[in-house]
Backbone as JSON, one array per atom type, in Angstrom:
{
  "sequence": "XXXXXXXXXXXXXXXXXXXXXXXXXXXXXXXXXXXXXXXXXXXXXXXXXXXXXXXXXXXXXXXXXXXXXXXXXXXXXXXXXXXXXXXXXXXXXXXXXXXXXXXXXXXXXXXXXXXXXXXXXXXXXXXXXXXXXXXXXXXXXXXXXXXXXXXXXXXXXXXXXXXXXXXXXXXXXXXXXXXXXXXXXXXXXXXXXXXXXXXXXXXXXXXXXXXXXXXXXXXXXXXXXXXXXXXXXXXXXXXXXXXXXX",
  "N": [[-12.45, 70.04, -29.05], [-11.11, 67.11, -29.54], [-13.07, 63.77, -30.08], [-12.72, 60.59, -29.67], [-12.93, 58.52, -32.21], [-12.02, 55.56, -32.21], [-11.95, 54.78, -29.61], [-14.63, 54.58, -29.37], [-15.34, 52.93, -31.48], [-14.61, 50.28, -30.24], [-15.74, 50.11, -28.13], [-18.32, 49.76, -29.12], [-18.35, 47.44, -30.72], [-17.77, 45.59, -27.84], [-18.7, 42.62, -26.04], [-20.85, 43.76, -23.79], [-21.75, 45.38, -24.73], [-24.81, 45.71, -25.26], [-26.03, 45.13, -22.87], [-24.59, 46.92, -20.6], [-24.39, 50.16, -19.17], [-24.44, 53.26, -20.07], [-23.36, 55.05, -18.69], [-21.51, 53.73, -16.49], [-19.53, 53.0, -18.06], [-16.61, 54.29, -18.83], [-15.16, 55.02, -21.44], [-17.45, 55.83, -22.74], [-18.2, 57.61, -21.49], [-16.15, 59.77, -21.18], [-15.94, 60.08, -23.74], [-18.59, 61.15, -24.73], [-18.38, 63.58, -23.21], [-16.23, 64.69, -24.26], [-17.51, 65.48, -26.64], [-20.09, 66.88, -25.9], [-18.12, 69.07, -25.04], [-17.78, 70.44, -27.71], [-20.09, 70.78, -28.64], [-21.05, 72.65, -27.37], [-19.27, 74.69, -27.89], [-19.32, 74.76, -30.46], [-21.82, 76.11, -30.44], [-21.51, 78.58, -29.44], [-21.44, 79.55, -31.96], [-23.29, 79.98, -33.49], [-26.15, 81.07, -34.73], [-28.87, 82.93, -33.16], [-30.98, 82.05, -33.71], [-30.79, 79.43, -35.15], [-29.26, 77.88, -32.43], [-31.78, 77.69, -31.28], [-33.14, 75.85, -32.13], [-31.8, 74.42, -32.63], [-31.73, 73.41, -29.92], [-34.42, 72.86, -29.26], [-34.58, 70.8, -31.08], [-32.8, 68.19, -30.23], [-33.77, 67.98, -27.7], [-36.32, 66.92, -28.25], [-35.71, 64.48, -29.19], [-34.86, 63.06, -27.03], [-37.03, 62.67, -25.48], [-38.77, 61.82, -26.91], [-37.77, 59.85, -29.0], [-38.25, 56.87, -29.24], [-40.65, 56.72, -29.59], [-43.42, 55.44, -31.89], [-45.72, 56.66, -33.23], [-48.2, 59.0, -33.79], [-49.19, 61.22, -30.71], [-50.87, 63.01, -30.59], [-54.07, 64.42, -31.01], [-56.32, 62.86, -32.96], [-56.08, 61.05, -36.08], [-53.54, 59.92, -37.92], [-53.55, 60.63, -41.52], [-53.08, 60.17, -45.24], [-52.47, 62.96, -47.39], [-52.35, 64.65, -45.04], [-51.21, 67.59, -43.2], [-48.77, 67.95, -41.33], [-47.23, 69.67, -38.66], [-43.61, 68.92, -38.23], [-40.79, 67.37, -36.34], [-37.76, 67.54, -37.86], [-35.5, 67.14, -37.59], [-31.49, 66.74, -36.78], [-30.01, 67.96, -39.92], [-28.1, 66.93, -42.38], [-27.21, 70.04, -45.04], [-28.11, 69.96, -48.37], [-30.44, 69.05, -46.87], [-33.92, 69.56, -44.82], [-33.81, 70.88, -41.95], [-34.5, 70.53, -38.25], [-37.67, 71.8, -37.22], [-40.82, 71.8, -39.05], [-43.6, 72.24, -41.37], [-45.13, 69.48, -42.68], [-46.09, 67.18, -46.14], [-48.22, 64.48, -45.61], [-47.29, 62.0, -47.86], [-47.65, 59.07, -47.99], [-48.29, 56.43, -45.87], [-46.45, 53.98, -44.41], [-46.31, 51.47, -42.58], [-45.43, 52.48, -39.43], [-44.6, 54.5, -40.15], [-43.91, 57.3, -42.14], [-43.79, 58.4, -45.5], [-42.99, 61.84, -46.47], [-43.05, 65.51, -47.49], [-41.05, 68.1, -47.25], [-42.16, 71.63, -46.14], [-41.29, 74.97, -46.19], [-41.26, 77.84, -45.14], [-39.97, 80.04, -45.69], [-39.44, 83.18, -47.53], [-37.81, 83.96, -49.07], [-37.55, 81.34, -50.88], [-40.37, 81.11, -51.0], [-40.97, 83.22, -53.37], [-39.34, 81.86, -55.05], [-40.68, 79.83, -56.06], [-42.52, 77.11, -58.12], [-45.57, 78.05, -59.28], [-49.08, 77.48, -60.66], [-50.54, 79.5, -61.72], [-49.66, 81.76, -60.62], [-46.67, 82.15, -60.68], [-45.62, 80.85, -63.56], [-43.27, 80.03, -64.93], [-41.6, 79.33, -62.25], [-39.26, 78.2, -60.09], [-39.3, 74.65, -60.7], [-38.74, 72.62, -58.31], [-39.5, 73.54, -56.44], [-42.85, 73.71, -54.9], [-45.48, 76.45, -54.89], [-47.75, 77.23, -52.38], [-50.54, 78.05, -50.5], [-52.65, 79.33, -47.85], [-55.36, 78.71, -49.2], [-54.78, 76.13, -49.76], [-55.21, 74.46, -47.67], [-53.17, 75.06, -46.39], [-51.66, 76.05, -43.09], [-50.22, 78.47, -43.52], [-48.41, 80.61, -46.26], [-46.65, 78.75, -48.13], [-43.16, 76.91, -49.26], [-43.21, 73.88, -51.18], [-40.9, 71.37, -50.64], [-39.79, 69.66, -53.22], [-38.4, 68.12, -54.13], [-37.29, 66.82, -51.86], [-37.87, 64.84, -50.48], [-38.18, 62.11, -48.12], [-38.65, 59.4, -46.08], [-40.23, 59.64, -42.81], [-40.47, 58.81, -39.02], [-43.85, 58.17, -37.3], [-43.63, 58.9, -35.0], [-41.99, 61.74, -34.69], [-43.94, 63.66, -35.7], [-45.5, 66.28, -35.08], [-47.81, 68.33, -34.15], [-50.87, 68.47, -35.95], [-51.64, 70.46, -38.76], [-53.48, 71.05, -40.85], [-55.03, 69.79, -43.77], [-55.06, 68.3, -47.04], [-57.84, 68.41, -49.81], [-59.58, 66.76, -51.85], [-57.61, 64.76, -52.33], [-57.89, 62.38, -53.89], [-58.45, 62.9, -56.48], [-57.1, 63.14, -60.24], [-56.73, 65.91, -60.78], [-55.78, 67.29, -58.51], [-54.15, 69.16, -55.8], [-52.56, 67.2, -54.14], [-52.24, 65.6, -56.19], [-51.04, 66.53, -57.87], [-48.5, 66.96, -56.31], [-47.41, 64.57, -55.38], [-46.64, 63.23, -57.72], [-44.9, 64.82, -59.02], [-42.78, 64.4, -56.83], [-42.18, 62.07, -56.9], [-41.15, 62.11, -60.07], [-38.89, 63.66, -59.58], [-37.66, 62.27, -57.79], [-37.54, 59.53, -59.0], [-36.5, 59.56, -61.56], [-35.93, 58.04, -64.26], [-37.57, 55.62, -63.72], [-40.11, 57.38, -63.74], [-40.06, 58.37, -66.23], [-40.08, 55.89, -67.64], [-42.43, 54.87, -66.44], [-44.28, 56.83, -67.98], [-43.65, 56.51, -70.81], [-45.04, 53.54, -70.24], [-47.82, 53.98, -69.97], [-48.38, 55.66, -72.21], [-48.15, 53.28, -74.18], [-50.16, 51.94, -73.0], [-52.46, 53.47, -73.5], [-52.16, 53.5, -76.19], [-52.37, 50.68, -76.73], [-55.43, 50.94, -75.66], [-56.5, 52.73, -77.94], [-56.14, 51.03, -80.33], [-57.56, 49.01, -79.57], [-60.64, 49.74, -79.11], [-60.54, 50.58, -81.66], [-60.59, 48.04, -82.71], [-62.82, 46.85, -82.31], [-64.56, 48.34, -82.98], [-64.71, 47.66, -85.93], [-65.07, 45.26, -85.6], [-68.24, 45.0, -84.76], [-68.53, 46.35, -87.37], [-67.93, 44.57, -89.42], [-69.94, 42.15, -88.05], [-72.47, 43.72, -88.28], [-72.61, 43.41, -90.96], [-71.71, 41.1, -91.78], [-74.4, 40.45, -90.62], [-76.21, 41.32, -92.74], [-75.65, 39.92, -94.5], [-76.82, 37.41, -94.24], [-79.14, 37.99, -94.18], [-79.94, 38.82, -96.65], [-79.06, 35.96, -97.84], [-80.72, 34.55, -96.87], [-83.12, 35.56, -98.25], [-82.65, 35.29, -100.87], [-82.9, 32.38, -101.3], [-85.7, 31.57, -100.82], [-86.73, 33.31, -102.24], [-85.93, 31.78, -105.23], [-86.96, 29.43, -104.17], [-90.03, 30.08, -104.53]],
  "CA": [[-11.86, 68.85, -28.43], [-11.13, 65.57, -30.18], [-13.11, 62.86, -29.75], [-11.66, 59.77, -29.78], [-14.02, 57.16, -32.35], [-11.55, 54.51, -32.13], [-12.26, 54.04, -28.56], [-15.94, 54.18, -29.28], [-15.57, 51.66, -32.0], [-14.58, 49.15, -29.08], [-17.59, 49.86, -27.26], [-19.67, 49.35, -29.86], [-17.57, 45.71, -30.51], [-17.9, 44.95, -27.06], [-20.37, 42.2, -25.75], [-21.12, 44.06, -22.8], [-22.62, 46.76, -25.59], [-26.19, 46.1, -25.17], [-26.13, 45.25, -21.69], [-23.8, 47.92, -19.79], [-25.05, 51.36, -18.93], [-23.23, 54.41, -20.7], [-22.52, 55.61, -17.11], [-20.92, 52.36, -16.14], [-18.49, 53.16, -18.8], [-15.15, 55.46, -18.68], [-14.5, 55.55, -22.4], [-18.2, 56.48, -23.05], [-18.46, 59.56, -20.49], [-15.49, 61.47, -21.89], [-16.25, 60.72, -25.01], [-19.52, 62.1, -24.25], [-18.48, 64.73, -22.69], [-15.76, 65.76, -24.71], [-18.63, 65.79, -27.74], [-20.52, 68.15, -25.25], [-17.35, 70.43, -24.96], [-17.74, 70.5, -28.87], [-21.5, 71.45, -29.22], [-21.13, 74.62, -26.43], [-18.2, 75.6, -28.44], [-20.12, 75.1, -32.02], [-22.69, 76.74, -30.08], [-21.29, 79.91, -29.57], [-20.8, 80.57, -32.96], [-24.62, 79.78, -33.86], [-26.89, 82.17, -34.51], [-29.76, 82.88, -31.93], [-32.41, 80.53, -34.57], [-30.12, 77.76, -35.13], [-28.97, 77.22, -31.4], [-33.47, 77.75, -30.54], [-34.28, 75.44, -32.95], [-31.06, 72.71, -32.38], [-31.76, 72.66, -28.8], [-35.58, 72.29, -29.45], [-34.58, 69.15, -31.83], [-32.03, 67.51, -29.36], [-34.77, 67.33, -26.48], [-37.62, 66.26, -28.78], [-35.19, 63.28, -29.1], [-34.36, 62.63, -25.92], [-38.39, 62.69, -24.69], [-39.65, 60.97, -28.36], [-37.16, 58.32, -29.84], [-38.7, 55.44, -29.46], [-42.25, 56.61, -30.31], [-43.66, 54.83, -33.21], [-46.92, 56.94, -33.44], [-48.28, 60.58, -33.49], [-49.11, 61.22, -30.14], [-51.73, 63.91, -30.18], [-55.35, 64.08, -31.01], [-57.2, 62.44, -34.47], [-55.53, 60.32, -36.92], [-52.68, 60.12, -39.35], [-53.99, 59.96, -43.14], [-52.35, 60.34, -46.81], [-52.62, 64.03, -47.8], [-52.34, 65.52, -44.04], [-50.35, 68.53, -42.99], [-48.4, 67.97, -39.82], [-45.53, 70.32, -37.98], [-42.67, 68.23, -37.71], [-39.24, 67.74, -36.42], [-37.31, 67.15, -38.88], [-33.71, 66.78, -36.84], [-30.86, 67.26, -37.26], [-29.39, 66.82, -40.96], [-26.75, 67.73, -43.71], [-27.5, 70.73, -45.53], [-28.94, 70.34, -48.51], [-31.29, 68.29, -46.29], [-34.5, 70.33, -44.5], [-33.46, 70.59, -40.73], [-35.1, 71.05, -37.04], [-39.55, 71.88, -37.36], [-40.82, 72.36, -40.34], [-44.68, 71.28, -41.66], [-44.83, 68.07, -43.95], [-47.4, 66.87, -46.56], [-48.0, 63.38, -45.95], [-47.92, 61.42, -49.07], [-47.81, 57.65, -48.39], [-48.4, 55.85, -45.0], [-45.83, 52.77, -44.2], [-46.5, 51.13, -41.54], [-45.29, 53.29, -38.49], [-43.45, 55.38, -41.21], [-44.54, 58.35, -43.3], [-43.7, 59.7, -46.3], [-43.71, 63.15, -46.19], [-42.45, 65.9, -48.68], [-41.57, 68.92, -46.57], [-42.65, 72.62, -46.91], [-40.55, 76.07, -46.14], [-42.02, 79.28, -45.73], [-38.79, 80.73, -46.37], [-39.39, 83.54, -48.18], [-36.51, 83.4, -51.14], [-38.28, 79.93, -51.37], [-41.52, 80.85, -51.92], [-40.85, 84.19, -54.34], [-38.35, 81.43, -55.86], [-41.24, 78.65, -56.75], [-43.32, 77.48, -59.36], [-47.21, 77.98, -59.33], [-49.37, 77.33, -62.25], [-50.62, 80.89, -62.55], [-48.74, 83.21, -60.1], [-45.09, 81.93, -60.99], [-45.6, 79.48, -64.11], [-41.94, 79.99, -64.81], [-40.53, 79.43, -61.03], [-38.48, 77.09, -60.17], [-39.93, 73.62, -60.27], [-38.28, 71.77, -57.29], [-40.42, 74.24, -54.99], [-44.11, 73.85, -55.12], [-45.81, 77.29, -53.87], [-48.81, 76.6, -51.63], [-51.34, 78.73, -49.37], [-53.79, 79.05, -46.85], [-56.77, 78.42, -49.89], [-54.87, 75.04, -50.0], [-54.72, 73.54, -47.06], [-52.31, 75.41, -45.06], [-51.59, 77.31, -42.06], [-49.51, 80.27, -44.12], [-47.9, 80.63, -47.37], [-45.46, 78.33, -47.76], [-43.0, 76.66, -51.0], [-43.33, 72.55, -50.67], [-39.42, 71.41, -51.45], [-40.02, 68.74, -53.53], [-36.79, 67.31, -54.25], [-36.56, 66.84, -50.27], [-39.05, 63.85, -50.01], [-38.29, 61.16, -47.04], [-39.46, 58.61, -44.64], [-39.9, 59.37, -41.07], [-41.31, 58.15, -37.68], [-44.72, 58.9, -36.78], [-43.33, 59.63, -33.64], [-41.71, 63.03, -35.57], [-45.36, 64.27, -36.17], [-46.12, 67.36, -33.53], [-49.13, 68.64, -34.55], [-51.67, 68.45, -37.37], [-52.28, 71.53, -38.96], [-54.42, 70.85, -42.44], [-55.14, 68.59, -44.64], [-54.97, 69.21, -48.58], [-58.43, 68.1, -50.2], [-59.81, 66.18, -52.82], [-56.6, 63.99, -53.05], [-58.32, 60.8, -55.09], [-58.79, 63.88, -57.98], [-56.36, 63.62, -60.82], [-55.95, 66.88, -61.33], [-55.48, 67.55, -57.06], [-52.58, 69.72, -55.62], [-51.78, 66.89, -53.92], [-51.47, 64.11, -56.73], [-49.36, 66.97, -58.62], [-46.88, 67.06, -55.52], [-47.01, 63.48, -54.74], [-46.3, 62.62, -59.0], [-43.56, 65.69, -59.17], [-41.67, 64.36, -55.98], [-41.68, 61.1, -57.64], [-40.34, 62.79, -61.18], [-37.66, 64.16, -59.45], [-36.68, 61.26, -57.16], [-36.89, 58.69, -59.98], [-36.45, 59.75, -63.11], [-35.95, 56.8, -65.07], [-38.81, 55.23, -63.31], [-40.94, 58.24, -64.22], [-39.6, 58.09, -67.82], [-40.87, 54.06, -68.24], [-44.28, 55.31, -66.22], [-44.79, 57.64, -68.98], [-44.03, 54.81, -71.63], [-46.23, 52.35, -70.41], [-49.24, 54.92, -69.72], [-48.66, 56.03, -73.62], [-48.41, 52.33, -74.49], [-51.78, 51.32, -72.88], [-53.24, 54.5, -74.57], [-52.01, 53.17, -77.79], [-53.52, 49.64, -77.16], [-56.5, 50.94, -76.13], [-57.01, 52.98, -78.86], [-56.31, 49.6, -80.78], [-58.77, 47.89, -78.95], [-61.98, 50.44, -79.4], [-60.84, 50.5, -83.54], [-60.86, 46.64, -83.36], [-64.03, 46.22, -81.45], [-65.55, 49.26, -84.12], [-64.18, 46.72, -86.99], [-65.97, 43.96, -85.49], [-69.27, 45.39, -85.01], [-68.9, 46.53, -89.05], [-68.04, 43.21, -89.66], [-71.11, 41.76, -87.23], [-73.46, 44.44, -89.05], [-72.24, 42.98, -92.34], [-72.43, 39.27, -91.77], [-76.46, 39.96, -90.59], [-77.03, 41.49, -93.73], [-75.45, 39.44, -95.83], [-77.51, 36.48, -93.81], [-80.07, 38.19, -94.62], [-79.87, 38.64, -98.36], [-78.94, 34.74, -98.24], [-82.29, 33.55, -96.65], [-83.99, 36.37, -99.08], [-82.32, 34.63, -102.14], [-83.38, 31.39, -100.74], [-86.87, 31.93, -100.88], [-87.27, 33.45, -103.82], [-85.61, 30.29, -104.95], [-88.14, 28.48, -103.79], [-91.06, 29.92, -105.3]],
  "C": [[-12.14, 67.64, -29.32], [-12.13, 64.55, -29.78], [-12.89, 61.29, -30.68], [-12.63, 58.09, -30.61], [-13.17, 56.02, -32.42], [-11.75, 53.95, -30.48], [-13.93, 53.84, -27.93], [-16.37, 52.76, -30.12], [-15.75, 50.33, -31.32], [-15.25, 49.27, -28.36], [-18.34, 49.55, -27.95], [-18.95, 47.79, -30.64], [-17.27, 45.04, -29.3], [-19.03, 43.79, -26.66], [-21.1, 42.48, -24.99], [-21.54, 45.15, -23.39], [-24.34, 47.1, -25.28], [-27.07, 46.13, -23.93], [-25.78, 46.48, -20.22], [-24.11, 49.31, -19.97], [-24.04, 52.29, -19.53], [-22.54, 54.6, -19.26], [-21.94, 55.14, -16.03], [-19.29, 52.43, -17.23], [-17.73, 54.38, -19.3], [-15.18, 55.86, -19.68], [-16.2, 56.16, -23.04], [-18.75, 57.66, -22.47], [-17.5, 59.91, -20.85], [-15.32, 61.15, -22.88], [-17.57, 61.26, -24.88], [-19.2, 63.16, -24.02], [-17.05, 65.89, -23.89], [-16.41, 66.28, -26.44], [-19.6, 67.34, -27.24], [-19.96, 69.28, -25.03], [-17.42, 71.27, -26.04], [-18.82, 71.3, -28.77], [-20.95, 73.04, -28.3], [-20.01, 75.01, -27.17], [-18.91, 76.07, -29.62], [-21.13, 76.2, -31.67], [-22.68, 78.23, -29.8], [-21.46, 80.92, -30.51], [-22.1, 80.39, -33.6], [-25.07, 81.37, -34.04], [-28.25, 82.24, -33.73], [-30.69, 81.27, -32.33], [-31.8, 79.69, -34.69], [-29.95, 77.26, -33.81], [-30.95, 76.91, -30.78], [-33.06, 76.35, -31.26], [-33.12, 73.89, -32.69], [-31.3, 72.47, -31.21], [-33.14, 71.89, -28.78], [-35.43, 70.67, -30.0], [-34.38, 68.0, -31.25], [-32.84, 67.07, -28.09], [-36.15, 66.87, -26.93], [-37.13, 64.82, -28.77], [-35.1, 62.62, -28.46], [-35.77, 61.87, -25.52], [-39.13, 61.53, -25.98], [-38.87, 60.0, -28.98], [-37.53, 57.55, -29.95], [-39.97, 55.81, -29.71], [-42.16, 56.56, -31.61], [-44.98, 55.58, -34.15], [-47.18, 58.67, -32.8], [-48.96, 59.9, -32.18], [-50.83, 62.36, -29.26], [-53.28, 63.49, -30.64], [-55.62, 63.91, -32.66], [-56.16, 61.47, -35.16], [-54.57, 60.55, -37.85], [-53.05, 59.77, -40.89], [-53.59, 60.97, -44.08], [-53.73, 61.76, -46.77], [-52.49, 65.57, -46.21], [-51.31, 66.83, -43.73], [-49.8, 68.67, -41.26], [-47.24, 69.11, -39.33], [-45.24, 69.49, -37.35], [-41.83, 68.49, -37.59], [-38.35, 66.56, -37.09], [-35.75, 66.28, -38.6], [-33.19, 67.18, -37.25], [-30.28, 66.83, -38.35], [-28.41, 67.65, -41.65], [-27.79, 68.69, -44.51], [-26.91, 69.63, -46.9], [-30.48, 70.03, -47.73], [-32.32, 69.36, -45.24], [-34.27, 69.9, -42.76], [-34.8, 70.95, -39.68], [-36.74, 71.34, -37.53], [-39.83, 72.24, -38.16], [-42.55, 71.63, -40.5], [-44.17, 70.3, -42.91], [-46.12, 67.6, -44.45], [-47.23, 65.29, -46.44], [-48.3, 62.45, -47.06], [-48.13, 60.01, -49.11], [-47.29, 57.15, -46.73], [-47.45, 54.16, -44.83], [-45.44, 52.26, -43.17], [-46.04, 52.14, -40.21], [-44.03, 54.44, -39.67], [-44.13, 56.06, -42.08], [-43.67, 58.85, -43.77], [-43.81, 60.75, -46.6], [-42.33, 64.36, -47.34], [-42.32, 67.29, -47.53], [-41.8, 70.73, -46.87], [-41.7, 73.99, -46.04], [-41.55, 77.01, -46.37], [-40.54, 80.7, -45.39], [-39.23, 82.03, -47.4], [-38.64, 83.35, -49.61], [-37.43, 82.12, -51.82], [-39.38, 80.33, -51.99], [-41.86, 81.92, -53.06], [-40.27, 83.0, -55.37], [-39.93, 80.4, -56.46], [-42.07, 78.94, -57.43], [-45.18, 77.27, -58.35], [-47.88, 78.02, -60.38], [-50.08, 78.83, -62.76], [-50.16, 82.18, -61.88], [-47.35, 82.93, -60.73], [-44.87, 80.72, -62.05], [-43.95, 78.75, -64.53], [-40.95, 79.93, -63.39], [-39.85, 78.1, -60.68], [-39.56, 75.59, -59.37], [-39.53, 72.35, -58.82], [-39.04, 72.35, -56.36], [-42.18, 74.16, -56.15], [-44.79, 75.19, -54.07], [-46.84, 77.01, -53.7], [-49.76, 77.75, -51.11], [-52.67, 77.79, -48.41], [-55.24, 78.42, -47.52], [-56.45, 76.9, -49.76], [-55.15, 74.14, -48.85], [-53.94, 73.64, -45.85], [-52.21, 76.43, -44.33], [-51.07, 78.88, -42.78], [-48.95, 79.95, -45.55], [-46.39, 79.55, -47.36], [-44.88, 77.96, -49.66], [-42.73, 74.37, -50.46], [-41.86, 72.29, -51.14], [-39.65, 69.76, -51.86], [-39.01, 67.49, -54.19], [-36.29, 66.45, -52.89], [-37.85, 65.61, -49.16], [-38.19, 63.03, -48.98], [-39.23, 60.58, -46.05], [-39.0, 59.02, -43.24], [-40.93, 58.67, -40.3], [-42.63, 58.92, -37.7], [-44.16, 59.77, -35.63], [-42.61, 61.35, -33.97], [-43.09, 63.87, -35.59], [-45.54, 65.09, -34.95], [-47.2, 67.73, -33.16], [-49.61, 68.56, -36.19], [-51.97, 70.0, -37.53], [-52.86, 72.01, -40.33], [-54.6, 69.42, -42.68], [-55.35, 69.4, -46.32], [-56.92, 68.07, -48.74], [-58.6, 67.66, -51.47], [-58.3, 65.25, -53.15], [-56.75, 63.12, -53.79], [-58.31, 61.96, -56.47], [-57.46, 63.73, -58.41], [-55.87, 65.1, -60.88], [-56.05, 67.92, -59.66], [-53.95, 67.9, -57.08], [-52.03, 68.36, -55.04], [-51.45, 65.19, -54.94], [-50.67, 65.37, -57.88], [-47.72, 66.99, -57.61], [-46.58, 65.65, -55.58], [-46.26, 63.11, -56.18], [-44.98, 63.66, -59.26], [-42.56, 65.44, -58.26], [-41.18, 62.88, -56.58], [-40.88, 61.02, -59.08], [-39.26, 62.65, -60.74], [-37.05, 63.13, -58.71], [-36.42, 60.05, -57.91], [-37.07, 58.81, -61.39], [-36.49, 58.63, -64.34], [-37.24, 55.83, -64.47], [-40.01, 55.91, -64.21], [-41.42, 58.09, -66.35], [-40.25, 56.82, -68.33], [-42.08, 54.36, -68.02], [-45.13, 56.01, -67.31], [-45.05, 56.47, -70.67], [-45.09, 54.32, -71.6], [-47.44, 53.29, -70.25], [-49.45, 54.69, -71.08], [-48.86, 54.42, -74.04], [-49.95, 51.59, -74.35], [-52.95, 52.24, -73.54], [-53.42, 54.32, -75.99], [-53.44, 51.71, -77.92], [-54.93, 49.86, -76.81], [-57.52, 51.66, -77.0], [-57.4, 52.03, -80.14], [-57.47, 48.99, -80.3], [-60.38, 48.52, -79.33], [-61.92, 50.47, -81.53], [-61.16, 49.41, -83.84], [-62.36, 46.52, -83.11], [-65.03, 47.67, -82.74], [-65.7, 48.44, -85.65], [-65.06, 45.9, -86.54], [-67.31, 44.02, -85.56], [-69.39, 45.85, -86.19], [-69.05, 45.29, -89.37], [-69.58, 42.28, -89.07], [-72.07, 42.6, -88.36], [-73.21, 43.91, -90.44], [-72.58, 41.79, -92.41], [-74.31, 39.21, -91.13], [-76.79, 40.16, -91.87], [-76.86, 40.68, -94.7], [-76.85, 37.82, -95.71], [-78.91, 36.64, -94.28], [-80.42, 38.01, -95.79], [-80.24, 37.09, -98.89], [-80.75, 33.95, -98.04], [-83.07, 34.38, -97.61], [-83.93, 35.32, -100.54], [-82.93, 33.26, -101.98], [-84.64, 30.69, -100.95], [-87.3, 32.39, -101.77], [-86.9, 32.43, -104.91], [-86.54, 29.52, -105.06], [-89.22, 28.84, -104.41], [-90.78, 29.93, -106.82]]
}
């Protein structure tokens, strides 16, 4: 069944938009409803896990939209492992519950990179000594790291969501302040891949400050020759000086 967005457009250009109840209004109950004739039709042709997992999404919405904040027990902090819902989105986009690593806290908004335990996925990804050749857009993970089961992190598939998204906690990755931490290689590889030309200048200026301060420790080795040179010569001078004198 059609529905009809030109006569939603004019509800949503009405001024009686933010005030007037959907169910106060004609052209928003059958368009409603003939959206609802749509899903039970789409719905037929689902397969058992997509219709579980879209109805699951659709009433997390209903009950959670406006929450700004996880909901359950302990705290939200950079490097956590939550099961979230993800919603509903465009394929390539990661849909309906899924866990997420959180990489960067913004204000009621987390960054979060999310993780698949997809098989194909995680045979398909890279690891630095099971799969060094696997494909780098998937990071493969386990239980030693951090997480509930084997999973592949999709790191191409970074976004901001709501706390209110967050279901449960179920890890945390460790040691994240460590350079050479799984999670400052995911958090610096999701940033690779989402800005490349960014990445590309980051690398620049790193090598650039590497340069000057290799410059800087040769000058400052130069100066102390120099320093060690002008005592001795000071020296010599008051030596000559003195003999001089007698």
């Amino acid at each position: 069944m059609r529905v009809n967005f030109a006569k939603l457009r004019t509800v949503l250009a009405s001024p009686t938009r933010k005030t007037k109840k959907a169910n106060e209004s004609s052209d928003c109950l059958s368009e409603f409803t003939a959206s609802l004739t749509n899903y039970i039709e789409a719905n037929h042709g689902m397969l058992e896990e997509e219709s579980a997992m879209f109805t699951i999404s659709i009433e997390n919405w209903m009950n959670r939209r406006k929450r700004t904040y996880f909901t359950g027990s302990g705290t939200v902090k950079i490097g956590d492992i939550f099961y979230t819902d993800l919603g509903i989105n465009y394929n390539p986009e990661l849909a309906y519950a899924h866990p997420v690593v959180i990489l960067e806290e913004v204000g009621s908004l987390v960054l979060v990179a999310p993780v698949t335990t997809s098989s194909d996925s995680v045979t398909e990804a890279y690891h630095p000594t099971e799969n060094p050749n696997g494909n780098k857009f998937l990071r493969r993970v386990h239980p030693s790291d951090g997480f509930s089961k084997t999973g592949a992190v999709i790191l191409s598939n970074m976004r901001t969501i709501s706390k209110g998204r967050l279901l449960d906690k179920k890890g945390a990755l460790q040691n994240i302040s460590k350079p050479d931490s799984l999670f400052v290689e995911i958090k610096t590889k999701c940033f690779e891949i989402s800005f490349p030309k960014q990445y590309i200048n980051l690398l620049k200026l790193e090598k650039k400050v590497e340069d000057l301060t290799d410059d800087k420790e040769r000058l400052e080795k130069q100066v102390d020759e120099l320093q060690k040179e002008l005592t001795e010569l000071k020296e010599k001078l008051t030596e000559t000086k003195e003999n001089m004198v007698d």
